[in-house]
C-alpha positions as CSV (number, residue, x, y, z in Angstrom):
1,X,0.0,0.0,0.0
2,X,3.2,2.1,1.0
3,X,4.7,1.4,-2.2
4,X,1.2,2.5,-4.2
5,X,0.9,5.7,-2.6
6,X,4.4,7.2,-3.2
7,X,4.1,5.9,-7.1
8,X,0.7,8.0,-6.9
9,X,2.5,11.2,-5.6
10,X,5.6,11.3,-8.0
11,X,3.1,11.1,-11.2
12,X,1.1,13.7,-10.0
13,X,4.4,15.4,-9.2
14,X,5.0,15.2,-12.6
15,X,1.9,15.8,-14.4
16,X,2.3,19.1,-12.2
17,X,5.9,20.0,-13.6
18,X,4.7,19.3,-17.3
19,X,1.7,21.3,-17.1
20,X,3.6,24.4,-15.4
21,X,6.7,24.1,-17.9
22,X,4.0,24.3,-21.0
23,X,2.2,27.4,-19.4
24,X,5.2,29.0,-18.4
25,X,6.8,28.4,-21.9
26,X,3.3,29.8,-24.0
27,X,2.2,32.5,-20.8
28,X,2.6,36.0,-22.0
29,X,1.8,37.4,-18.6
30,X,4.8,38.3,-16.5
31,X,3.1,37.7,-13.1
32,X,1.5,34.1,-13.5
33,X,6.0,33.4,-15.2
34,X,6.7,34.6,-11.9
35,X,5.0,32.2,-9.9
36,X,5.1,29.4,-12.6
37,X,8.7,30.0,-12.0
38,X,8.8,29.1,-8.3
39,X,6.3,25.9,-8.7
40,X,9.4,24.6,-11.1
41,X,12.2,25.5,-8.8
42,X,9.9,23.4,-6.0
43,X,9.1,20.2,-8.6
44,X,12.5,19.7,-9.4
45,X,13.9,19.9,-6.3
46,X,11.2,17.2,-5.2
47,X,11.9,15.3,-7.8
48,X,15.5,15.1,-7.0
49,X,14.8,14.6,-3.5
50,X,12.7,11.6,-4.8
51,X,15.4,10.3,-6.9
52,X,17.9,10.5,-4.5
53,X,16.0,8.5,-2.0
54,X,14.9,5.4,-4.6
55,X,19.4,5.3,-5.3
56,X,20.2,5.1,-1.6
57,X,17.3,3.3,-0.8
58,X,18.5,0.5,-3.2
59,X,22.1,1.0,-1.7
60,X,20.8,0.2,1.8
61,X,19.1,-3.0,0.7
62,X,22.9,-3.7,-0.2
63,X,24.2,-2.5,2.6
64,X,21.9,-4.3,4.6
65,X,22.1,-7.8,3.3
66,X,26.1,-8.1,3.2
67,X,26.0,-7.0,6.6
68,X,23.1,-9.9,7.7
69,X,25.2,-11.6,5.7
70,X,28.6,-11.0,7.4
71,X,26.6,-10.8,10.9
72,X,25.6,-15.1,10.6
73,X,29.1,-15.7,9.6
74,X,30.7,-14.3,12.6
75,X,28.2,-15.5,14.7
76,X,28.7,-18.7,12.8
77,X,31.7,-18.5,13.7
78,X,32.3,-17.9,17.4
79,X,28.8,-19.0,18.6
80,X,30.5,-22.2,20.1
81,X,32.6,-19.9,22.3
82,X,29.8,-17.6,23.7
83,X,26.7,-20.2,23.6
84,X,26.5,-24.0,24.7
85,X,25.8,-26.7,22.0
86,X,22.1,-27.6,22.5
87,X,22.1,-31.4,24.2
88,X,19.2,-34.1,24.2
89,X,17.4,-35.1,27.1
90,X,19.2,-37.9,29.4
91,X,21.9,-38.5,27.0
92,X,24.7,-37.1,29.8
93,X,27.1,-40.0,30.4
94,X,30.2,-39.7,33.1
95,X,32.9,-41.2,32.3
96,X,35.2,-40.1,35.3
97,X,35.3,-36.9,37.1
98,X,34.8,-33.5,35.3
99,X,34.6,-36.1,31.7
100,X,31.0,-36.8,30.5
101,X,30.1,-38.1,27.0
102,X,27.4,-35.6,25.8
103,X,25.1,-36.1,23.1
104,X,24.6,-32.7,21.5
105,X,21.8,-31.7,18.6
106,X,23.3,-31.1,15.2
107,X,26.5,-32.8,16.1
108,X,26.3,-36.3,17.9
109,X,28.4,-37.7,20.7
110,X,30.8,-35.5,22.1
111,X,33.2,-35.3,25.4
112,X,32.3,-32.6,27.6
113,X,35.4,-31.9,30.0
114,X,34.3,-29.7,33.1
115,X,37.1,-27.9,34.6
116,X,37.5,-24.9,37.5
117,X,37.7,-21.3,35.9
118,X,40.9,-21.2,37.4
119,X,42.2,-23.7,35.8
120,X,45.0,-22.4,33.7
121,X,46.6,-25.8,32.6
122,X,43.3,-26.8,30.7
123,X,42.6,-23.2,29.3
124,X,46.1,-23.4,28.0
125,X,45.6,-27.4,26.6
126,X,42.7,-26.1,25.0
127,X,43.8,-23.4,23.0
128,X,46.9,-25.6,21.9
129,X,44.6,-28.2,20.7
130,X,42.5,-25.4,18.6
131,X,45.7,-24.3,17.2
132,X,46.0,-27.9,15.6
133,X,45.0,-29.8,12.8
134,X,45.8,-33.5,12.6
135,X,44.3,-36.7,12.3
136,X,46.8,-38.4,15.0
137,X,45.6,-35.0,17.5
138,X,42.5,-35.3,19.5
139,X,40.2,-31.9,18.3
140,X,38.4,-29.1,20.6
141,X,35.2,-27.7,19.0
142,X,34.6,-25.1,21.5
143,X,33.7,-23.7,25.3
144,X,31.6,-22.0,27.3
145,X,31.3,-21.1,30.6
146,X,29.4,-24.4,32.2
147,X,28.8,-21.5,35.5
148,X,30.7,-19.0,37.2
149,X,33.0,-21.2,38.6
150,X,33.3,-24.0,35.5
151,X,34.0,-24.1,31.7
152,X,33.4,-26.7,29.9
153,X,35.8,-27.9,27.0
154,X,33.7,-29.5,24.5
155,X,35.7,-32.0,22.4
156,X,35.6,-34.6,19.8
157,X,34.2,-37.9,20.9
158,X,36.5,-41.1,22.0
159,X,35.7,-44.1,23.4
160,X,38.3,-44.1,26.3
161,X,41.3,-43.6,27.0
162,X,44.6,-45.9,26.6
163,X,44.5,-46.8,30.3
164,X,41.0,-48.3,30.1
165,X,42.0,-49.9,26.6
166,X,45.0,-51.9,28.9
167,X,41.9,-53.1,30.7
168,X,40.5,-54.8,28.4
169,X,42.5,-55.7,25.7
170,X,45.7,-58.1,25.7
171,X,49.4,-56.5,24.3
172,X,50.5,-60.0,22.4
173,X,49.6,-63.4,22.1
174,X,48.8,-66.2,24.5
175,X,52.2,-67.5,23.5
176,X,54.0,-64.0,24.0
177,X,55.2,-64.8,20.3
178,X,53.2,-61.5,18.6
179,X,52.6,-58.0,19.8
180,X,49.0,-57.0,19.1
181,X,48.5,-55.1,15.9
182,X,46.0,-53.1,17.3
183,X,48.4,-51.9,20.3
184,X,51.2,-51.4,17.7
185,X,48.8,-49.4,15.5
186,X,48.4,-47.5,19.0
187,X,52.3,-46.9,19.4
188,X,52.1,-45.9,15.9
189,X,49.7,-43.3,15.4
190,X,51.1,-41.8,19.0
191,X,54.3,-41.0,17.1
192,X,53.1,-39.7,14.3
193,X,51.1,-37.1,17.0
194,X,54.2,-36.6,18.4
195,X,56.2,-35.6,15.1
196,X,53.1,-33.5,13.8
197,X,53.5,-31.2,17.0
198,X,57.7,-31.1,17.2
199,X,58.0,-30.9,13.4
200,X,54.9,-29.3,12.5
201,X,53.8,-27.0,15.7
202,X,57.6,-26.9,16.6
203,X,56.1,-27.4,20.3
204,X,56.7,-30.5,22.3
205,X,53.5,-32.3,24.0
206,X,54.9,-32.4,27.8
207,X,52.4,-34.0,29.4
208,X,52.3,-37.3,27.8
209,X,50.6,-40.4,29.9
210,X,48.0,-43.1,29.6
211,X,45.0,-40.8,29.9
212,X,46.2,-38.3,27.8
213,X,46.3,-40.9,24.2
214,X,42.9,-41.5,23.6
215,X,41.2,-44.2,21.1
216,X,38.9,-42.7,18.5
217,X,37.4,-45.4,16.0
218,X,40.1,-47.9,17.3
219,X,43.0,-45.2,16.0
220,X,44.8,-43.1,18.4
221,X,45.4,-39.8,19.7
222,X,47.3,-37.3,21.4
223,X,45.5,-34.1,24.0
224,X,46.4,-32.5,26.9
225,X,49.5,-30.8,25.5
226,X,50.7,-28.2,28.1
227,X,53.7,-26.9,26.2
228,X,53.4,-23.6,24.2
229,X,57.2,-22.4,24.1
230,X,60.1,-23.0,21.9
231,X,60.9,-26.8,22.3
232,X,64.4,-27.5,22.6
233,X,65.9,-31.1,21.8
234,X,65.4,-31.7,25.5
235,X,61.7,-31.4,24.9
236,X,62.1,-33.6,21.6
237,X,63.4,-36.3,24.0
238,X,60.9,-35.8,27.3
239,X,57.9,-36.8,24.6
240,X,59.8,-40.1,23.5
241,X,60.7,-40.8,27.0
242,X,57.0,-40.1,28.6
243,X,56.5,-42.9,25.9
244,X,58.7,-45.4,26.3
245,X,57.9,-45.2,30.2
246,X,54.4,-45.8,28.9
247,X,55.1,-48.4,27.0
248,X,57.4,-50.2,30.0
249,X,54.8,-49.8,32.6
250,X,51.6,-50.7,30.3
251,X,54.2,-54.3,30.0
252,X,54.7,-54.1,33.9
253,X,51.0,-53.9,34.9
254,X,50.3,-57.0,32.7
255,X,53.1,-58.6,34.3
256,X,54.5,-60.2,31.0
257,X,58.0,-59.6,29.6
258,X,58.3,-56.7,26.7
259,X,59.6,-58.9,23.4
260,X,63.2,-58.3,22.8
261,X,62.3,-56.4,19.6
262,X,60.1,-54.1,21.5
263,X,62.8,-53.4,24.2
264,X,65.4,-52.9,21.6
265,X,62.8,-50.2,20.2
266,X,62.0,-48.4,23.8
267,X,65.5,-48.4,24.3
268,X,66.0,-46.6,20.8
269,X,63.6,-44.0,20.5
270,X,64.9,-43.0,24.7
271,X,68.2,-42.7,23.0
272,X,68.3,-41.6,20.0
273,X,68.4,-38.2,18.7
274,X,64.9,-36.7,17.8
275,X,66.2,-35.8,14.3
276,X,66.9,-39.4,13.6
277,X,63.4,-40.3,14.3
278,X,62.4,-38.8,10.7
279,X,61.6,-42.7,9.6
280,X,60.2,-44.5,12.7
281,X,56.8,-45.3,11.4
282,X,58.9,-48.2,9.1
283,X,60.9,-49.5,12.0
284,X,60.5,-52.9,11.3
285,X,58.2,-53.4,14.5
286,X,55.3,-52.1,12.5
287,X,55.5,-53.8,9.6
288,X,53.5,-56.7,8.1
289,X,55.3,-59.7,7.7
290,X,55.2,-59.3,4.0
291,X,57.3,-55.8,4.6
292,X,59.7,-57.2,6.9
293,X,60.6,-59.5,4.2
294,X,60.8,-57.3,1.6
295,X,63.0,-55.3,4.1
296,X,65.4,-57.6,4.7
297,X,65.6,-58.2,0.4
298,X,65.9,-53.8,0.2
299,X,68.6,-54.3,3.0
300,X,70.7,-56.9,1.3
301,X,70.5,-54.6,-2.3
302,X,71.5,-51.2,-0.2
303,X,74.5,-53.4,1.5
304,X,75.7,-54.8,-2.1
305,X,75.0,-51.8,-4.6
306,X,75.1,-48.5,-2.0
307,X,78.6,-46.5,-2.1
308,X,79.3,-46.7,1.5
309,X,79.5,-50.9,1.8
310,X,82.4,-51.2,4.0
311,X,81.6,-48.8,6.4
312,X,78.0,-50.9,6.5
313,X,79.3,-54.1,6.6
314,X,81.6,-52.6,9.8
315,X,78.8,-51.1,11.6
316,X,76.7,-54.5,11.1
317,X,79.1,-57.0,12.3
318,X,79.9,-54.6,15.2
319,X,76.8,-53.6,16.5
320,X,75.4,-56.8,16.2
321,X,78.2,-59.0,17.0
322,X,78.2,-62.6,16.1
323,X,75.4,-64.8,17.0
324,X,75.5,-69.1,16.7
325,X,72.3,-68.0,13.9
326,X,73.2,-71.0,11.8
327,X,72.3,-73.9,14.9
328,X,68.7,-72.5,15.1
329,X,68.0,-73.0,10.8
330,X,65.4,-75.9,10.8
331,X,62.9,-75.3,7.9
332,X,65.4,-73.6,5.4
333,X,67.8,-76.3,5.4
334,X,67.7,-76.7,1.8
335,X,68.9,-73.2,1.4
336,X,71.7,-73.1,4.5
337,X,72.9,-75.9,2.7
338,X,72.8,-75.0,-1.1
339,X,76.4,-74.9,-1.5
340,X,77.1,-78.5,-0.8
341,X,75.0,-78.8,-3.9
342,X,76.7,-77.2,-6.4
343,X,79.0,-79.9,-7.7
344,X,80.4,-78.3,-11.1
345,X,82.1,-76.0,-8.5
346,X,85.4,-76.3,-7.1
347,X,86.2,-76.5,-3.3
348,X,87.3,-73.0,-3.1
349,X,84.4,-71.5,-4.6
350,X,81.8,-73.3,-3.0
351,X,83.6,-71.9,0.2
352,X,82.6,-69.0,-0.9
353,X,78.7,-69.6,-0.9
354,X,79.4,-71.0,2.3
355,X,77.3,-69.2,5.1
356,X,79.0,-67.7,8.1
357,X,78.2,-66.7,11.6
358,X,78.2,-63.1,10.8
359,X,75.4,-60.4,10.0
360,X,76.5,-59.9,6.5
361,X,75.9,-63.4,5.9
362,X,72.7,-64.2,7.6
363,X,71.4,-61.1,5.8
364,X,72.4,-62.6,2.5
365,X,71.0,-65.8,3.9
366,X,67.7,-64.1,4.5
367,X,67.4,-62.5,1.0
368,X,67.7,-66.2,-0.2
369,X,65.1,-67.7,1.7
370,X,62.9,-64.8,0.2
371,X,63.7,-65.4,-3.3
372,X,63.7,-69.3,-3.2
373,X,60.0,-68.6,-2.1
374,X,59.1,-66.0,-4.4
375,X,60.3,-68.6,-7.1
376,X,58.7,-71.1,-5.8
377,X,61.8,-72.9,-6.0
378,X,61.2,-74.5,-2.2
379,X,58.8,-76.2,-0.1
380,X,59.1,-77.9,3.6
381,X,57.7,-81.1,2.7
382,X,57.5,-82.4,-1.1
383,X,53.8,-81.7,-2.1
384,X,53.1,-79.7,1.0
385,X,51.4,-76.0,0.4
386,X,53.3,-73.3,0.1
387,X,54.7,-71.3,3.5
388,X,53.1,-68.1,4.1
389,X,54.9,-64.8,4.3
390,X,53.9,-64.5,8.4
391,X,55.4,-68.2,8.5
392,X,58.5,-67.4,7.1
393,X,58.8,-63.9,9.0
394,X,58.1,-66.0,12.2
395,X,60.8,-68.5,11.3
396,X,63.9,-65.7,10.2
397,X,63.2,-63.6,13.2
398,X,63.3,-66.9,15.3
399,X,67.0,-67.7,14.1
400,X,67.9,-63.6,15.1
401,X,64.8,-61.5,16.8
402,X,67.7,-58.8,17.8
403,X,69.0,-58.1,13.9
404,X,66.3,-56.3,12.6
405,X,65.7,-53.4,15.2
406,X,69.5,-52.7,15.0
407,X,69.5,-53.0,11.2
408,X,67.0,-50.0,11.0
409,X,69.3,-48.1,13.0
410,X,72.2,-49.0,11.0
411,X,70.8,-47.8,7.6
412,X,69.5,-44.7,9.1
413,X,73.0,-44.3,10.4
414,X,74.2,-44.2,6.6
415,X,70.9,-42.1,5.7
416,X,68.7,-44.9,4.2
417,X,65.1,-44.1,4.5
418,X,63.6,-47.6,4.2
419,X,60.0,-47.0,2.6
420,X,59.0,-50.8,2.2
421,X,55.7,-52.1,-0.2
422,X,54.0,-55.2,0.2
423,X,56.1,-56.6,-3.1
424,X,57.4,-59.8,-2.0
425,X,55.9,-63.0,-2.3
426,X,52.5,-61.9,-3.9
């Protein structure tokens, strides 16, 4: 109706203007000019007015929907911080004290953490864990003041954390003989939090421990970092020692020896300089036993073809010493043995396919076994099926468990980034 009426009055406004212009134009009478004169000075400055008001009336309907616009988006934005996520009746469950699971409208499960206002070590967690963005780093959506005394940290959902998954799940085997892929997978994705925040972040996580690695969809995660200053390579080595005493004591509580290739690892990443830990997700502790084969074949062409052989071969046989491998061989006779077969050969030359006691010659003996398989050149038992690649794995790392932890530090040593593919024995 608005609208109608002010079309109404801006053609009349004009009829009016036309009508006086023609008079004023064909009036011989110097009075009725006169005030002709003054009714056209008042149209057009009406009609100005008018004009003027339809342009900045369209520029405030511009105006006015980029700022709604930019209004939802920063409320959009920071609503999480100022209001509370909306939760669904009776859905609240505690987990432990201050730690509910929440189930919140819009957005599903999530972990409510309830904490004092005062408390300065989870404000400053917090605002680390915003600051991040990795898959291997547990993630904060937002907070709000639970009271005047509380916040509450609203986080991604987990299940629990790695202390209650030691409760109910087992490290290795009945027999002791294999680690549990799901606790290396664990250790694993731990590390690779770890790099992301001293590589990535260039902080250290300084409060590492049982409660604060966390299982999400059976992978895990790193939160409660406390450390927001320039690490130094002290703080490199604090994180990797937090772990290893993690790793010791989760052993301890389930009162069962750690496997000699997981001790040789502990001891490793305690020692070792953080720079050198570039590679760690290929140690040969998390590999399939397809990899580790295929590791020990990559080994034996790096030791043969790379440009720094003698300086390998010295740091092999030293580090690893000699070990009595050659008594333990039962299944892969046929290939300890292969020089007696070679009869067009003379004595001196079979010598030298002749296995020793050293490392250099169990690794060659190893890369062997792999491609006598591969070529389905051997079997146990004439007629018998085929050994599988975890049968074989179990077998070489039953003559020597100790030679593949210190083999990956050797190559790493002579800067040898072992990247390994499932490639053997397909």
């Amino acid at each position: 109706m608005r609208g109608d009426r002010e079309t109404g009055a801006v053609n009349v406004l004009v009829s009016v203007t036309l009508i006086c212009t023609f008079v004023y134009v064909y009036s011989d009478i110097d009075v009725l000019k006169e005030i002709l004169h003054k009714i056209l000075c008042w149209c057009a400055v009406a009609l100005a007015s008018v004009l003027l008001k339809d342009v900045l009336q369209s520029r405030m309907d511009v105006f006015r929907d980029l700022s709604r616009e930019l209004c939802h988006r920063f409320n959009s934005g920071i609503k999480g911080l100022l209001v509370p996520p909306k939760r669904k009746r009776d859905l609240v469950k505690r987990i432990n004290d201050g730690v509910y699971q929440v189930n919140v409208e819009n957005i599903g499960h999530v972990i409510y953490n309830v904490a004092p206002r005062g408390d300065a070590l989870s404000r400053e967690s917090y605002n680390l864990a915003v600051a991040c963005s990795n898959e291997f780093v547990l993630k904060n959506i937002c907070c709000f003041n639970q009271n005047c005394n509380q916040v509450c940290y609203v986080m991604e959902h987990y299940e629990h954390n790695f202390k209650q998954w030691l409760q109910e799940n087992a490290l290795s085997d009945q027999q002791g003989k294999n680690l549990n892929p799901d606790f290396l997978q664990i250790l694993r994705d731990v590390l690779r939090g770890i790099a992301y925040l001293h590589h990535v972040k260039k902080r250290c996580h300084g409060n590492l421990s049982e409660t604060n690695i966390v299982i999400v969809n059976g992978r895990a995660k790193v939160t409660g970092m406390v450390n927001d200053i320039s690490k130094t390579s002290l703080d490199d080595y604090s994180d990797h020692l937090h772990l290893a005493t993690i790793i010791r004591r989760s052993f301890g509580t389930k009162q069962h020896a750690i496997p000699t290739e997981l001790e040789l690892f502990v001891t490793y990443i305690s020692t070792e300089k953080p720079s050198r830990l570039l590679n760690i997700e290929n140690h040969p502790i998390f590999l399939s036993p397809l990899q580790r084969l295929s590791y020990r074949v990559i080994a034996h062409t790096i030791l043969y073809f790379g440009k720094s052989k003698k300086s390998f071969v010295l740091a092999l046989n030293n580090k690893l010493g000699k070990c009595k491998w050659k008594h333990n061989v039962k299944t892969f006779q046929m290939v300890l043995n292969r020089y007696e077969t070679l009869r067009n050969l003379s004595s001196k030359q079979r010598k030298i396919f002749q296995y020793k006691q050293s490392a250099i010659s169990y690794m060659r003996f190893c890369r062997n076994v792999v491609v006598h398989l591969k070529d389905n050149n051997f079997n146990r038992d004439p007629g018998s099926k085929r050994l599988t690649a975890k049968e074989v794995e179990e077998e070489l790392n039953g003559y020597w468990p100790q030679f593949m932890p210190i083999l990956h530090e050797i190559l790493l040593d002579h800067d040898h980034l072992m990247i390994v593919h499932d490639t053997v024995l397909k």
